[in-house]
C-alpha positions as CSV (number, residue, x, y, z in Angstrom):
1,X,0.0,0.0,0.0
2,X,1.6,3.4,-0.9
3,X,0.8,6.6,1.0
4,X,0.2,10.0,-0.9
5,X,3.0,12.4,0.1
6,X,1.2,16.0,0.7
7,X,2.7,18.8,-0.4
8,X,2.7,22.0,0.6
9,X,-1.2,23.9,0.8
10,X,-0.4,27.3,-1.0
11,X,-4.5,28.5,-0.8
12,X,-6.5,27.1,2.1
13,X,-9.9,28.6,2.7
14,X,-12.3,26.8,5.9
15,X,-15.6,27.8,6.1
16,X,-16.2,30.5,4.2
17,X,-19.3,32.6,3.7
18,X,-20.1,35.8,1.6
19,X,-23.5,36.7,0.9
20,X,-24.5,40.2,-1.4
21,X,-27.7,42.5,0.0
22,X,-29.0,39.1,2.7
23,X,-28.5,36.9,-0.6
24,X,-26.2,34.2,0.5
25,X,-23.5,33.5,-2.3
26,X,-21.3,31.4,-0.7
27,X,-21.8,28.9,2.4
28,X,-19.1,27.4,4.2
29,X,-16.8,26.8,1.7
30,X,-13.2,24.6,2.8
31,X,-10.8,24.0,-0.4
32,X,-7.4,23.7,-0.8
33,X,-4.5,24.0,-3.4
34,X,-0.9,22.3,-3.5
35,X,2.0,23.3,-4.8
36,X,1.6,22.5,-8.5
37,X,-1.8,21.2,-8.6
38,X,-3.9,21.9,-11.7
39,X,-7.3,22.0,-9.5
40,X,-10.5,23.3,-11.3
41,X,-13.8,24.2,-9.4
42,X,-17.1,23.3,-11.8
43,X,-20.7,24.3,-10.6
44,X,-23.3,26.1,-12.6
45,X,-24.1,29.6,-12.9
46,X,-24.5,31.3,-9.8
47,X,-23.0,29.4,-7.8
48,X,-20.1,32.0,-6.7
49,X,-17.3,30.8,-8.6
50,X,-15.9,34.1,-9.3
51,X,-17.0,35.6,-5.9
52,X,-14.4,32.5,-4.4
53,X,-11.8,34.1,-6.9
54,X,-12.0,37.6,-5.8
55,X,-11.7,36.4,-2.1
56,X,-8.4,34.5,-3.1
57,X,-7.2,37.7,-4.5
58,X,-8.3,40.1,-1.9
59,X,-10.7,41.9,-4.2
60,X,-13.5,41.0,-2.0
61,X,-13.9,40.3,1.8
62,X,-15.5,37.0,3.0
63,X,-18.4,37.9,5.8
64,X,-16.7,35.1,7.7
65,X,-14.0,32.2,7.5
66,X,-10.4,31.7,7.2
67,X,-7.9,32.1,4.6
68,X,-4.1,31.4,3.9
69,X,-2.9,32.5,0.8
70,X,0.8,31.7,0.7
71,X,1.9,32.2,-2.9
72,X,1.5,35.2,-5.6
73,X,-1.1,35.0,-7.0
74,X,-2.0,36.3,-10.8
75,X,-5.7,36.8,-11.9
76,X,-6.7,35.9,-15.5
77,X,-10.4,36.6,-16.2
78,X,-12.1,35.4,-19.7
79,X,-11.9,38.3,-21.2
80,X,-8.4,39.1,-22.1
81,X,-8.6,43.0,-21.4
82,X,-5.4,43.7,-23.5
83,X,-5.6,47.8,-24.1
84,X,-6.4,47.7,-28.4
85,X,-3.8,50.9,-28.5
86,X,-1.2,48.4,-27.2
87,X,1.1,46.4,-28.9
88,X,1.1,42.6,-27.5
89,X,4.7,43.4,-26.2
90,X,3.5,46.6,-25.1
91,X,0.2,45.2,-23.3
92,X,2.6,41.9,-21.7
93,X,5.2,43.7,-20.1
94,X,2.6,46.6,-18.3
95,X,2.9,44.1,-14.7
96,X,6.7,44.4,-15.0
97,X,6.1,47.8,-15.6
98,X,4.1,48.6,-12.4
99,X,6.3,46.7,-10.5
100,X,8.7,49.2,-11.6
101,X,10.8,47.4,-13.9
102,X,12.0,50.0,-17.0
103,X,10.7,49.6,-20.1
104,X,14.1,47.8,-21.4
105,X,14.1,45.2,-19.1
106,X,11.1,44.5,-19.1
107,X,11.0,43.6,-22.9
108,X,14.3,42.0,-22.4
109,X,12.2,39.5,-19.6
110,X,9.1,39.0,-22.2
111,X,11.7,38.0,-25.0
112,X,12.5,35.2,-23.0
113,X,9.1,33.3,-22.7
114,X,8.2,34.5,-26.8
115,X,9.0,30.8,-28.1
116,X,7.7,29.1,-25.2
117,X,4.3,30.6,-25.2
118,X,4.1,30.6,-29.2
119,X,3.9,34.1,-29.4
120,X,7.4,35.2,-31.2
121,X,6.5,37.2,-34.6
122,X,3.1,38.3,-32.6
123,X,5.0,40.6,-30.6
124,X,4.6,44.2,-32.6
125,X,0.9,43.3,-33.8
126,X,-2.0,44.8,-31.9
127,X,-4.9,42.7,-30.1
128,X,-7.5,43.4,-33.3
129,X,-5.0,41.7,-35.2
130,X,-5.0,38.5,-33.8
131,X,-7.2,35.3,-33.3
132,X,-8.9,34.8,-30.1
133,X,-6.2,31.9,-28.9
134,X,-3.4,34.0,-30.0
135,X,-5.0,36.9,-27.7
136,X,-5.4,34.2,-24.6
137,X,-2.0,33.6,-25.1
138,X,-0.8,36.6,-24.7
139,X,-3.2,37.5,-21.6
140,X,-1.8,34.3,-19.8
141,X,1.7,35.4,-20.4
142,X,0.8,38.8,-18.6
143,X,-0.6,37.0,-16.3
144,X,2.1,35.2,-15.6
145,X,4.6,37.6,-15.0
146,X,2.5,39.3,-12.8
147,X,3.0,36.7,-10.0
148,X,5.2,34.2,-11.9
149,X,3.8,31.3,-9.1
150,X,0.4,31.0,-8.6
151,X,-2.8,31.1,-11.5
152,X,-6.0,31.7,-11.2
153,X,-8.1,31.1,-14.8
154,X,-11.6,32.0,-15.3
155,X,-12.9,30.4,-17.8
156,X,-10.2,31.7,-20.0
157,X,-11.2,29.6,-23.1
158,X,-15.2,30.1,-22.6
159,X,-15.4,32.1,-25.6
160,X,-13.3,30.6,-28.0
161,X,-14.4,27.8,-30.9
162,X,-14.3,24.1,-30.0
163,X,-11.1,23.6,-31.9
164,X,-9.4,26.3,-30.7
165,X,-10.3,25.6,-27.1
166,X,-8.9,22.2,-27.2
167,X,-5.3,23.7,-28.7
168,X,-5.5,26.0,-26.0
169,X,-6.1,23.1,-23.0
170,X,-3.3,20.9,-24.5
171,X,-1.2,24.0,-25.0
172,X,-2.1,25.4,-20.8
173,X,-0.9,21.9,-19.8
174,X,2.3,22.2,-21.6
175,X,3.2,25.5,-20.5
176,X,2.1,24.2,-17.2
177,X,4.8,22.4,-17.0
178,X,7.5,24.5,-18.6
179,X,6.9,26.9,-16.1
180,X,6.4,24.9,-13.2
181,X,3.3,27.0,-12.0
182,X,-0.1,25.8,-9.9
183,X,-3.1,26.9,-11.2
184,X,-6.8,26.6,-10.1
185,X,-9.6,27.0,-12.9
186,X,-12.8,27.6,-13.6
187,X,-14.9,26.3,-15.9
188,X,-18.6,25.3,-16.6
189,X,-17.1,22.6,-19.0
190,X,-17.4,19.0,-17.4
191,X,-14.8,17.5,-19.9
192,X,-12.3,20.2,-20.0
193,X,-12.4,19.7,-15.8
194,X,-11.9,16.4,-16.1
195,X,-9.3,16.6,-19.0
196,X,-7.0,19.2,-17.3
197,X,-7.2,19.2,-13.4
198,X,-5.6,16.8,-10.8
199,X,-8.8,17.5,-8.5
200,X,-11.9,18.8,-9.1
201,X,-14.7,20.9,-6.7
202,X,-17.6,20.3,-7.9
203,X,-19.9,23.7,-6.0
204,X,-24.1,23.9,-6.2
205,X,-25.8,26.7,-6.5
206,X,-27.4,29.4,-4.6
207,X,-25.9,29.4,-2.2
208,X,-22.6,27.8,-3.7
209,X,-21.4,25.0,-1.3
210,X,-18.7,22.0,-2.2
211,X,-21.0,19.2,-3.2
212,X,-17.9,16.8,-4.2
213,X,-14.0,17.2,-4.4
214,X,-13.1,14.7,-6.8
215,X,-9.4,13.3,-7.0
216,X,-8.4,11.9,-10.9
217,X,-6.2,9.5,-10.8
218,X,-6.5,8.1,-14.0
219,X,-3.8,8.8,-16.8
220,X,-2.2,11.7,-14.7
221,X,1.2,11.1,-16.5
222,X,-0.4,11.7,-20.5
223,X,-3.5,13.2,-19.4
224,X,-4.6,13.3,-23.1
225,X,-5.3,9.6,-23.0
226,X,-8.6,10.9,-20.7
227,X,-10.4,12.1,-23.8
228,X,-10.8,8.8,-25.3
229,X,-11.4,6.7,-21.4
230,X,-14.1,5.3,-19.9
231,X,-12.9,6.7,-16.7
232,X,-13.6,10.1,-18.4
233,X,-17.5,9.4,-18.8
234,X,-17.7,7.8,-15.6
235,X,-16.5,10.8,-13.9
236,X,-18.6,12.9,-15.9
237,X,-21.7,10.9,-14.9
238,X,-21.0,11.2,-11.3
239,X,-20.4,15.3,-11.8
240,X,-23.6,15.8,-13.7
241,X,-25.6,13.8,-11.0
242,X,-24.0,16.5,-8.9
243,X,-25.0,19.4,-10.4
């Protein structure tokens, strides 16, 4: 019999609660992350997904609960909010930037992770010129150097076109890995969850609790051998029964 070695929690929230004008969001939410976990959190609409981010990020107070947030932490939201008068170097290196970096350096820095993110030769174009996973790209990569550690991705490939999106999920798991980062993701997509995550919350709605944290062990090592499994339609079956 092995034993699972734990690693380090980086994010661990117990018990929290947040609720807007007597509407309860939230209800006694516990979750945690490890250090280089890919952990996704699935529930329908309403069920305070993004509420649970902007805790994590200090954007928003919980009424009640605890929190330890160990890591930096950088925020990714669907929309890619690159400014359209910015050049994709330009609109990349703005958290260096605030951070105080000169405007040297920081291009210097963003040079280095071009051919790793697939965006060398995109650099001088503008965000009108390019397709939506090229702009997602881009966003994640800003993202990244905000905090360099720790992601948190909501539903960044919501809006894009099936084929597309599934370039984008094999691509986030590759760069996962060339950057050694943790990231915790949202998604209203069953089979991406299941496809990219180590663990999954699965929260219900109104208010959002933790219905199920579900641990994947199945192909963790080539995690594209999921899409064609039975374990993968299992595990959807249980979720859905969930939600």
């Amino acid at each position: 019999m092995t034993t699972k070695v734990k690693k380090a929690e980086i994010i661990s929230l117990n018990n929290i609660n947040k609720s807007y004008n007597d509407m309860r969001i939230l209800q006694d939410i516990s979750l945690f992350v490890e250090y280089g976990e890919f952990v996704s959190i699935i529930g329908p609409s309403g069920s305070g997904k993004s509420t649970l981010f902007n805790i994590i990020t200090g954007l928003t107070d919980a009424d009640s609960g605890d929190q330890k947030i160990s890591t930096n932490i950088g925020y990714m939201q669907q929309k890619d909010l690159l400014l359209p008068w910015k050049t994709v170097m330009d609109n990349i290196c703005l958290p260096l930037q605030i951070k105080g970096v000169s405007t040297k350096e920081a291009r210097q820095i963003v040079k280095q992770y071009l051919d790793m993110t697939g965006l060398r030769g995109y650099e001088n174009k503008y965000p009108n010129q390019l397709s939506g996973g090229m702009r997602q790209r881009a966003s994640f990569l800003r993202t990244f150097l905000t905090s360099q550690d720790t992601m948190l991705l909501d539903e960044p490939f919501g809006a894009l076109d099936s084929i597309t999106k599934s370039k984008m999920q094999k691509w986030l798991l590759e760069i996962k890995e060339k950057l050694n980062i943790t990231i915790l993701f949202i998604t209203h997509d069953i089979e991406e969850a299941i496809f990219l995550s180590d663990r999954i919350y699965v929260l219900g709605a109104k208010p959002g609790i933790i219905k199920s944290e579900i641990s994947l062990d199945f192909h963790k090592e080539e995690k594209t051998m999921r899409l064609v499994s039975n374990e993968l339609l299992e595990t959807k079956n249980e979720i859905l029964k969930l939600l």
